[in-house]
C-alpha atoms as an extended CHARMM CRD file, in Angstrom:
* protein
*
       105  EXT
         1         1  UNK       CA              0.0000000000        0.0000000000        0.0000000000  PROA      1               0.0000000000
         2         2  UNK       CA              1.3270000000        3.6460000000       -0.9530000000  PROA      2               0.0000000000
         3         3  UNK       CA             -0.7650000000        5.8070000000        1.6950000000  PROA      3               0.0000000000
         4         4  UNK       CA              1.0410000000        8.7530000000        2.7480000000  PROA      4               0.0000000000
         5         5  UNK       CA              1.9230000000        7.6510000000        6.1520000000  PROA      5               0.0000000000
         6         6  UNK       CA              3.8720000000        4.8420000000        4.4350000000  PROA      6               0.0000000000
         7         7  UNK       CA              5.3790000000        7.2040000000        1.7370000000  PROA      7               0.0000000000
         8         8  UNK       CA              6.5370000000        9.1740000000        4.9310000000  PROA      8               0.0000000000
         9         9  UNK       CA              8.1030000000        6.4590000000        6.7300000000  PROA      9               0.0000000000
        10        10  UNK       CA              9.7510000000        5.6580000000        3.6670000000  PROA      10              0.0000000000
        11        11  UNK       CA             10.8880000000        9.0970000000        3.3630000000  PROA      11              0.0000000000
        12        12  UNK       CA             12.2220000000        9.5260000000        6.9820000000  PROA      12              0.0000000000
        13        13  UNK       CA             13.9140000000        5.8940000000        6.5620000000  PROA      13              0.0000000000
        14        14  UNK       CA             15.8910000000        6.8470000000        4.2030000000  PROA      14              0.0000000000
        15        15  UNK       CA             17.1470000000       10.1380000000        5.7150000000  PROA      15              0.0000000000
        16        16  UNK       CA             17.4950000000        8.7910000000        8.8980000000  PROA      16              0.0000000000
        17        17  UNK       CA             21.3920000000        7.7280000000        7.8090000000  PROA      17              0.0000000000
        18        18  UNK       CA             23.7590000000       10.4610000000        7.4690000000  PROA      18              0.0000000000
        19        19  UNK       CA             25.3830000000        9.0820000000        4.7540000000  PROA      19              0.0000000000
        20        20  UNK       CA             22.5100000000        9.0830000000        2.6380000000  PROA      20              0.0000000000
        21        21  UNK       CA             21.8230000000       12.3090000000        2.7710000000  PROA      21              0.0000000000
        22        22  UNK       CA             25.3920000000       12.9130000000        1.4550000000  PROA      22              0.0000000000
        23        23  UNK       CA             24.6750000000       10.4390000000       -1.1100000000  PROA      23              0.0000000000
        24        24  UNK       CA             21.6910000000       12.4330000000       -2.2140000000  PROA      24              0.0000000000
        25        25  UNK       CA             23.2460000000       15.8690000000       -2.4390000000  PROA      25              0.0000000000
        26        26  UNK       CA             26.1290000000       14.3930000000       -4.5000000000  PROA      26              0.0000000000
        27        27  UNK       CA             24.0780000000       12.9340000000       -6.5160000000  PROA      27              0.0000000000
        28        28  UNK       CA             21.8460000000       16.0350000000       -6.9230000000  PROA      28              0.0000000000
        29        29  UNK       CA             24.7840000000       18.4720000000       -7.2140000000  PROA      29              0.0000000000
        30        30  UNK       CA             25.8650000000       16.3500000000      -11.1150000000  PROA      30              0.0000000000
        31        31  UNK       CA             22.5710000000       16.5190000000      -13.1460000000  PROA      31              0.0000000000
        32        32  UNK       CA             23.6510000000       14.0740000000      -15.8230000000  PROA      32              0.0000000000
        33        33  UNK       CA             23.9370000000       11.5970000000      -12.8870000000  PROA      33              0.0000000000
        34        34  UNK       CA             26.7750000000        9.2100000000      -11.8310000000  PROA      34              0.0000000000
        35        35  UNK       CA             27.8740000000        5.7140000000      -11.3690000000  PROA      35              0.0000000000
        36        36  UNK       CA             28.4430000000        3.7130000000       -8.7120000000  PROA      36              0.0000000000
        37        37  UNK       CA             32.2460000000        4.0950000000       -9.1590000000  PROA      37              0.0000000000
        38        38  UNK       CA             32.3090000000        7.9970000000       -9.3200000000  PROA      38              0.0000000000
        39        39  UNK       CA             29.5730000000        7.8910000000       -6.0480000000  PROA      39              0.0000000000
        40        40  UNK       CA             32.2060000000        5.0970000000       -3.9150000000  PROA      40              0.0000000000
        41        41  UNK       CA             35.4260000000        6.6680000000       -4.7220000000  PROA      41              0.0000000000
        42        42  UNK       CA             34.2160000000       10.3530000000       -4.0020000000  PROA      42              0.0000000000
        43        43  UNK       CA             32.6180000000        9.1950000000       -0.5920000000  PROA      43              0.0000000000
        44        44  UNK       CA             35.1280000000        6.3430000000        0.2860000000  PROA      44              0.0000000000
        45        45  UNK       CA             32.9620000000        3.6900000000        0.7630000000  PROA      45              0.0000000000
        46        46  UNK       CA             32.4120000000        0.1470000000       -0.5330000000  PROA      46              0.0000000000
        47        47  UNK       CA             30.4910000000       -0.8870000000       -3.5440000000  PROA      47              0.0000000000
        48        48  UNK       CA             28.0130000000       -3.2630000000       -1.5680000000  PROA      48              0.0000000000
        49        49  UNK       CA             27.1250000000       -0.3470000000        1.8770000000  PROA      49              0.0000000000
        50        50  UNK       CA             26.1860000000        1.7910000000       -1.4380000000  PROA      50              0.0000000000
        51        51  UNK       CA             24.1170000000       -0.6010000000       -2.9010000000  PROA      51              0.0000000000
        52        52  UNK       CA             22.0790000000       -0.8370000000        0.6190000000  PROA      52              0.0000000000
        53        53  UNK       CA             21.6110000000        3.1510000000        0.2700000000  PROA      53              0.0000000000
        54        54  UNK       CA             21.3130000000        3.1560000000       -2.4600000000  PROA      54              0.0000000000
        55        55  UNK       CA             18.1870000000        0.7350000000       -2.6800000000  PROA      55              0.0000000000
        56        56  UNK       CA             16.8460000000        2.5180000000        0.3270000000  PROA      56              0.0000000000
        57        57  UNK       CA             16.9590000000        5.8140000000       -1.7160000000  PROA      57              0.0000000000
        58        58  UNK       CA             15.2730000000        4.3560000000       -4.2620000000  PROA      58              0.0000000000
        59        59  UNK       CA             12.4200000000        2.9490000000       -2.1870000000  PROA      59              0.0000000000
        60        60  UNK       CA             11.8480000000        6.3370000000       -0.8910000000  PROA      60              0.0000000000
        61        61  UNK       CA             11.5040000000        7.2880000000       -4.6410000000  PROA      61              0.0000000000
        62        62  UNK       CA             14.4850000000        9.7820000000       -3.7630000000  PROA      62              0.0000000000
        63        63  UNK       CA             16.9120000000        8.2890000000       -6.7200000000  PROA      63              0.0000000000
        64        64  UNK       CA             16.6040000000        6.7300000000       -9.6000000000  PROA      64              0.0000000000
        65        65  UNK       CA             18.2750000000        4.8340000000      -12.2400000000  PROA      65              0.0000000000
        66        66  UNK       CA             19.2530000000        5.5690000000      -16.0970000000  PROA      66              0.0000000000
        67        67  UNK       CA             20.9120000000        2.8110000000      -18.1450000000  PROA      67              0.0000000000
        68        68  UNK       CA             22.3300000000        3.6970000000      -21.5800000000  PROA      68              0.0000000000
        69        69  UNK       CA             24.1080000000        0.4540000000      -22.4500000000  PROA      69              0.0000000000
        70        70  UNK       CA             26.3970000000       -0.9840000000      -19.9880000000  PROA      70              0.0000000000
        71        71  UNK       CA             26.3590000000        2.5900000000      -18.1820000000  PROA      71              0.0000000000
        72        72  UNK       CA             23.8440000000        2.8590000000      -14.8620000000  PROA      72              0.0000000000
        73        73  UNK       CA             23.7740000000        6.5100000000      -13.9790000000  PROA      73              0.0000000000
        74        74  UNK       CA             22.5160000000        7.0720000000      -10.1420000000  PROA      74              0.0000000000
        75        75  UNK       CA             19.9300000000       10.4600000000      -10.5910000000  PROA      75              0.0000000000
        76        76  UNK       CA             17.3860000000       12.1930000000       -8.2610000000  PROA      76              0.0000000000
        77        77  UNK       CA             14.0990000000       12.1560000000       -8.5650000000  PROA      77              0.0000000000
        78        78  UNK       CA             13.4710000000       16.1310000000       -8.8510000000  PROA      78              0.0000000000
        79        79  UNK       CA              9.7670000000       16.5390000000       -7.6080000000  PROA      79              0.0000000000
        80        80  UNK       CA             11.0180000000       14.3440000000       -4.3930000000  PROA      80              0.0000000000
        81        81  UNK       CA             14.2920000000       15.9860000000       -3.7860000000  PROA      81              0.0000000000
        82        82  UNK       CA             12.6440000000       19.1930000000       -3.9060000000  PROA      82              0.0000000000
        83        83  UNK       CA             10.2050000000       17.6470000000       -0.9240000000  PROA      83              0.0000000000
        84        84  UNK       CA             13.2770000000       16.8570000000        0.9310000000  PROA      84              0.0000000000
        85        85  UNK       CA             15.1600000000       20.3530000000        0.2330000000  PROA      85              0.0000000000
        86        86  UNK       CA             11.6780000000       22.3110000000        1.8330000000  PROA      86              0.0000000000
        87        87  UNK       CA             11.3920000000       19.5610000000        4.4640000000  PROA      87              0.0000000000
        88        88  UNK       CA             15.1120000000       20.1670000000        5.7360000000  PROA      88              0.0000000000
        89        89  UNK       CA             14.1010000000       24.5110000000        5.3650000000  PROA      89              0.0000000000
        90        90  UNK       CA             11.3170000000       24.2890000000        7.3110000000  PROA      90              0.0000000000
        91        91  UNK       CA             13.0510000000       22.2570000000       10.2820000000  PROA      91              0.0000000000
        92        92  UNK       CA             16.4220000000       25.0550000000       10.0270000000  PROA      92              0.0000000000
        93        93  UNK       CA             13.5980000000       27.6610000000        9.8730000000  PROA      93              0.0000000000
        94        94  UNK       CA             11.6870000000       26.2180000000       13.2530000000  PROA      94              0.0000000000
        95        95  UNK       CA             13.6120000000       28.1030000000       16.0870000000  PROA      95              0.0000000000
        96        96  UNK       CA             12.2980000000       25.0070000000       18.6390000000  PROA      96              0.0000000000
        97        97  UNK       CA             13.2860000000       22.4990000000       16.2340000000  PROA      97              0.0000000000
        98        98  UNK       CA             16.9010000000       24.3110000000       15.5520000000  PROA      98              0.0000000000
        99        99  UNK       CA             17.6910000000       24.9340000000       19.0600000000  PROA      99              0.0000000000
       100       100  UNK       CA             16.9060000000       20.9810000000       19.8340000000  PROA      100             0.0000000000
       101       101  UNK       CA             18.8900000000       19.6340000000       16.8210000000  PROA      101             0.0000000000
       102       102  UNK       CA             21.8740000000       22.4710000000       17.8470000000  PROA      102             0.0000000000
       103       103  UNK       CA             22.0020000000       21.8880000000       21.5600000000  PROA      103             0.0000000000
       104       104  UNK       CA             24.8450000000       20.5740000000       23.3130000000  PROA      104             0.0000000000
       105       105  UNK       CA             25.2450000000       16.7770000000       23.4770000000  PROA      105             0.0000000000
């Protein structure tokens, strides 16, 4: 089922890690995409932890994939990202939600 409480804890999921959210600005910042060798040698990590954010990305219908040939390219899904872009605005603009996520720890 696709209701939007699922579509939310599908988005949350998937930015829960830090290191997908890198993933998914890096990704964002090259519009004609990248492979999975540009996105593991820029972030120094393994082939197979990419392929586990990688799918969670996708589930969350944050990324998607182009193939031209043997070439997978590793995209964003615009509409989505855009979501996530207001999502993280909204919490930086929230002065109760800043001031929790900036305390001291």
């Amino acid at each position: 089922m696709n209701s939007p409480s699922n579509k939310a804890q599908r988005l949350f999921s998937a930015l829960a890690d830090p290191m997908r959210i890198r993933i998914l600005y890096l990704v964002a910042e090259h519009r004609e995409g990248m492979n999975r060798m540009e996105i593991t040698s820029t972030l120094g990590i393994a082939a197979p932890i990419l392929a586990q954010h990688m799918a969670k990305l996708a589930e969350a219908n944050l990324i998607c994939t182009h193939k031209d040939g043997k070439r997978i390219s590793y995209h964003v899904v615009p509409e989505e990202f855009a979501r996530v872009q207001e999502l993280f605005l909204a919490i930086n603009a929230n002065p109760r939600i800043s001031a929790f996520l900036n305390r001291p720890r």
